[in-house]
C-alpha positions in Angstrom: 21.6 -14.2 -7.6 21.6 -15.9 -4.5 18.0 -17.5 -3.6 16.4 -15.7 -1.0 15.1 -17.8 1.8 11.1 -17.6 1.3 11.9 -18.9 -2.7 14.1 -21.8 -1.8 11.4 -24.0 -1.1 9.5 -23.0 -4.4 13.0 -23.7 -6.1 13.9 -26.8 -4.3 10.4 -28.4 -5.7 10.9 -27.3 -9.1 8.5 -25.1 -9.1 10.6 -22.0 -10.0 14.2 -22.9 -11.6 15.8 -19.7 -11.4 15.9 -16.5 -9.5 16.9 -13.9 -11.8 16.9 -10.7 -10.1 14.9 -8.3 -7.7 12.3 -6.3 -9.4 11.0 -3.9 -6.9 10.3 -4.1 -2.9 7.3 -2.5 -1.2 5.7 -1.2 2.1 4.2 -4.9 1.9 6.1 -7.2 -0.1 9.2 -7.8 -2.1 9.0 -8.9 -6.0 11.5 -10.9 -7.9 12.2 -12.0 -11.5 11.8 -15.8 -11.6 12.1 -18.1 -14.5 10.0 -21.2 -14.7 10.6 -23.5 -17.7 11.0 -21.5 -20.7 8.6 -18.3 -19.1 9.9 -15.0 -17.5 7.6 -14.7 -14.0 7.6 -12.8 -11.1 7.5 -13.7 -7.3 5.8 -11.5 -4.8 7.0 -12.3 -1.8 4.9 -11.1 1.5 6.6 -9.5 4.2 6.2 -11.1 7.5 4.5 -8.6 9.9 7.3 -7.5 12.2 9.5 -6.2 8.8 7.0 -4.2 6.8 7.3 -0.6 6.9 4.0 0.9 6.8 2.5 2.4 10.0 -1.2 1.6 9.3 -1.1 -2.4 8.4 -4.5 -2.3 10.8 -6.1 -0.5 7.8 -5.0 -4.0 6.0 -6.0 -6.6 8.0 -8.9 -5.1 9.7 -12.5 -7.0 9.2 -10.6 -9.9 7.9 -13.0 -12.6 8.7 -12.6 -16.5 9.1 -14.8 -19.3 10.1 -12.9 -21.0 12.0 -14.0 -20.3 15.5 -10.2 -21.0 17.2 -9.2 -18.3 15.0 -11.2 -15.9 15.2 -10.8 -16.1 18.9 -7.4 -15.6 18.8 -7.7 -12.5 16.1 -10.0 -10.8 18.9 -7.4 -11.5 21.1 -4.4 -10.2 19.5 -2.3 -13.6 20.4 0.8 -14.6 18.2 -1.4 -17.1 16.7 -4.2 -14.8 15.9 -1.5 -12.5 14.8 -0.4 -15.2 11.9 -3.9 -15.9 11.3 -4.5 -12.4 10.4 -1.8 -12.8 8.2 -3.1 -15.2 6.5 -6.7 -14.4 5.8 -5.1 -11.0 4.6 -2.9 -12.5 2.3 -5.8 -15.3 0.7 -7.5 -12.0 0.5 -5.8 -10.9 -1.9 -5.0 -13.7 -3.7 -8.6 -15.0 -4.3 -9.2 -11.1 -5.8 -6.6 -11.8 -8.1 -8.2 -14.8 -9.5 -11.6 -13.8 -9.3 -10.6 -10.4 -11.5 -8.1 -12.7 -13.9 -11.5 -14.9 -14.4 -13.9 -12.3 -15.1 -11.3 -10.9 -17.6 -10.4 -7.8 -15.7 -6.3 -7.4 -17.0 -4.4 -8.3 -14.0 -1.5 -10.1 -13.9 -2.4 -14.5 -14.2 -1.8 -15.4 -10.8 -0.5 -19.3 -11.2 0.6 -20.0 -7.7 0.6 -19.4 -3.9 2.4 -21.1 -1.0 3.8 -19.8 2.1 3.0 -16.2 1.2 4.8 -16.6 -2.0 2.7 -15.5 -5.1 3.9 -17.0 -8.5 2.6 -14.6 -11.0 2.6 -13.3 -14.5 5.4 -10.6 -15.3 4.0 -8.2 -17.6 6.4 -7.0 -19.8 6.8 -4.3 -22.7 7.6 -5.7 -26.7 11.6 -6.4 -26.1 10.4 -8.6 -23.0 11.5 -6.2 -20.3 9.4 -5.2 -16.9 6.7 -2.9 -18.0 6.7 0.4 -16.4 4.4 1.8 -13.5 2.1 4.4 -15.3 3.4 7.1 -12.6 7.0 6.4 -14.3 5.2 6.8 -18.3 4.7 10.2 -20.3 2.0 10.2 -22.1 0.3 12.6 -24.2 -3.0 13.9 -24.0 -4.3 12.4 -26.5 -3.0 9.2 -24.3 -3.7 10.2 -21.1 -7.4 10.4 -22.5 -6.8 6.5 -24.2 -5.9 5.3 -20.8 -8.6 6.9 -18.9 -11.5 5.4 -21.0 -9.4 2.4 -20.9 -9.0 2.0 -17.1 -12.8 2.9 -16.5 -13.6 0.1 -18.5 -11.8 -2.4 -16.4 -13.3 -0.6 -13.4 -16.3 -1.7 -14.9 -15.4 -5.2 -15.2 -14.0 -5.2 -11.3 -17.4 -3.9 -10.4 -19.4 -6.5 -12.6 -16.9 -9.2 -10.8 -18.6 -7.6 -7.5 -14.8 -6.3 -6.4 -14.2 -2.8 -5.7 -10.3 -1.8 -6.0 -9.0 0.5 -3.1 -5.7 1.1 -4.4 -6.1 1.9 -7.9 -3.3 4.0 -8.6 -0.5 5.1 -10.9 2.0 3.1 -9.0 0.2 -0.2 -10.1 -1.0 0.1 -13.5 1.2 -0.9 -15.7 0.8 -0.4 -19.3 3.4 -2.4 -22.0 4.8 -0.3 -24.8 2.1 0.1 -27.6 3.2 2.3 -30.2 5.4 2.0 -33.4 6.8 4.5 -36.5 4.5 5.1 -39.4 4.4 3.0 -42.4 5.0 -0.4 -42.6 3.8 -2.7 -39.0 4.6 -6.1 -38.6 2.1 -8.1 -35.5 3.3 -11.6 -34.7 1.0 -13.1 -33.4 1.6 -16.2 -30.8 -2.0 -17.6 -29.4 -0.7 -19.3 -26.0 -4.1 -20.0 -25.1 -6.6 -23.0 -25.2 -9.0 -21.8 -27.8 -8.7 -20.2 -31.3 -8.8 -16.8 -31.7 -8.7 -14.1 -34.5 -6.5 -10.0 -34.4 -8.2 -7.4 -35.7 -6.9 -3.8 -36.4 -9.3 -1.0 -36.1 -8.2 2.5 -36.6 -10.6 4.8 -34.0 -10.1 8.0 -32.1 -12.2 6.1 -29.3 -10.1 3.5 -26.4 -9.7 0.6 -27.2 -12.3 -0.7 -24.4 -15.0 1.6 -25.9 -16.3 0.1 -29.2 -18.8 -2.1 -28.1 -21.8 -2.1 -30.0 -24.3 -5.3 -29.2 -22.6 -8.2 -28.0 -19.6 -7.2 -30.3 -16.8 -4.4 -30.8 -17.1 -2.2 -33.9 -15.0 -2.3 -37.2 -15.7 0.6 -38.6 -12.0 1.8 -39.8 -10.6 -1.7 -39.7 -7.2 -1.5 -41.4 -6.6 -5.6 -41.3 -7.3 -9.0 -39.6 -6.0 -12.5 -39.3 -8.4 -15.0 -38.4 -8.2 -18.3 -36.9 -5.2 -18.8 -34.9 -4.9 -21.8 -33.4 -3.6 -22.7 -29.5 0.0 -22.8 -29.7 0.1 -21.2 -33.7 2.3 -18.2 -34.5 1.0 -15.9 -37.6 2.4 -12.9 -38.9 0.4 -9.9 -40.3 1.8 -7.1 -42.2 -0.1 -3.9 -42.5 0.7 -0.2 -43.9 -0.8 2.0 -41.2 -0.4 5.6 -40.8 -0.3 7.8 -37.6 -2.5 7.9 -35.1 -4.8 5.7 -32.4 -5.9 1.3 -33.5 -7.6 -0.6 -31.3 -6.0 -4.0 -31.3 -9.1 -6.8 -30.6 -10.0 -10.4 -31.0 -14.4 -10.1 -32.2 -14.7 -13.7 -31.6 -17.9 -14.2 -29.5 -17.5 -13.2 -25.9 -14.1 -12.7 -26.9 -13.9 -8.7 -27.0 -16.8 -8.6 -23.5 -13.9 -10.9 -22.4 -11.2 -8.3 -22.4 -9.0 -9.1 -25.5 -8.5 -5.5 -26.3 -5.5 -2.9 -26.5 -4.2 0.7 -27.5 -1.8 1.0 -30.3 -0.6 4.9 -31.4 1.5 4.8 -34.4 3.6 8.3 -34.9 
C-alpha cells in the first residue's frame, strides 16, 4: 500500500521496511501493519488535534503537566504552541505508561519506538499469526468469561503495583490470542526470543491461569508436562496427550511466573 505520510520518515530511515496494510483507525489515532526485518509490527499513528473525532479531547489532555516554564505558559494560554505542547505531553503520556507497564510485566503490547507521534509497537497476534481480536468481538463461554476475569484482575493488580491506574480498560482493548485446541494429542513449539533461559510448564487447573501463586512460585499440582531449559534464541517441541478442559500455560523459573509468563489454554 501506499506509505502514508506520518510513516515515510520512519520508512525512509530504515526503521520500518514495509507498510503492509491498515489495521484499525480510532477517535485518536490510526494503526497500521508494518514489517520491520523479519517481524510483523504495528504503527500507531496519533492524530493531529484538528482531525480527531472525539468531542471531549479536554478530558485527554487536561492536567498534563510540564516543567518547562515557556510551556506551561503557553498551555495556560491556549496559544498554537501551547496547543502542540499539549500534544505532546499527552502523547509521552502515554507512551512512558506503556513502558512502565511492559517493565513491570503487566501484558501490553512491547512498545519499541516513538518519534513524531508515531508508536512502533508489538502486534499481538493469534497462532496462524493474524491480528488478535478485541475481546468485545470474542465469544466466550462462561466457563471463559470466568478465565478472563480472574485473569484481567490479576494484571489490574500488577498496573496498580506499577503505581498506574488504567481509565480505559475495556473490551475494545483487550485483546486475547487464540488459546484453545481439539482433545488428544497437542503439540507446543516453543521459540524463546528472549535474553534469558526459560522453562513451559503445563498445569491442568479449573483456576486462571494468573491465580496459582503459592509463595514466590505458581502451583503444579495437575501438571500434565514440562520442558526445561530453553535457551535465547532455541526452539523446542513438546508433545503431550491432554484431554478437555482448562491448562495454565507458565514458565516457574524464579521471578519468572510474579513476572507475568502465564496463559489460558481450554482444550475441547
Amino acid at each position: 500500500m501506499k506509505v502514508p505520510r506520518r510513516l515515510q520518515p520512519l520508512v525512509e530511515e530504515g526503521v520500518i521496511d514495509e507498510v503492509v496494510r491498515q489495521l484499525m483507525s480510532g477517535k485518536e489515532a490510526m494503526v497500521f501493519v508494518v514489517r520491520c526485518g523479519g517481524e510483523a509490527r504495528c504503527a500507531k499513528v496519533y492524530k493531529e488535534a484538528d482531525r480527531r473525532s472525539f468531542r471531549q479531547a479536554v478530558d485527554y489532555i487536561e492536567n498534563r503537566k510540564t516543567k518547562n516554564s515557556r510551556q506551561a505558559r503557553a498551555m495556560a494560554k491556549g496559544t498554537r504552541y501551547g496547543r502542540e505542547a499539549q500534544e505532546r505531553a499527552w502523547q509521552s503520556a502515554e507512551v512512558d505508561a506503556l513502558y512502565r507497564l511492559a517493565a513491570a510485566g503487566v501484558r501490553v503490547p512491547r512498545p519499541y519506538n516513538f518519534h513524531e507521534g508515531v508508536l512502533l509497537m508489538e502486534l499481538v497476534t493469534d497462532a496462524e499469526g493474524n491480528a488478535a481480536p478485541r475481546l468485545n468481538d470474542v465469544e466466550l463461554s462462561p466457563e471463559e468469561a470466568r478465565d478472563f476475569h480472574g485473569r484481567l484482575i490479576a494484571e489490574v493488580v500488577r498496573m496498580l503495583c506499577a503505581g498506574v491506574i488504567h481509565g480505559d480498560l475495556s473490551e475494545f482493548n483487550i485483546l486475547p490470542a487464540k488459546q484453545s485446541a481439539p482433545l488428544g494429542k497437542v503439540t507446543f513449539v516453543l521459540t524463546n526470543k528472549g535474553k534469558m533461559a526459560h522453562e513451559f510448564v503445563v498445569v491442568k487447573t479449573a483456576k486462571p491461569a494468573g491465580s496459582l501463586l503459592k509463595g514466590k512460585e505458581a502451583d503444579e499440582t495437575g501438571a500434565a508436562g514440562e520442558e526445561g531449559d530453553i535457551q535465547p534464541g532455541q526452539t523446542k517441541k513438546l508433545v503431550l496427550t491432554l484431554k478437555r478442559g482448562h491448562y495454565a500455560l507458565i514458565c516457574n523459573l524464579p521471578g519468572h511466573y510474579l513476572g507475568g509468563q502465564f496463559a489460558d489454554f481450554y482444550v475441547h
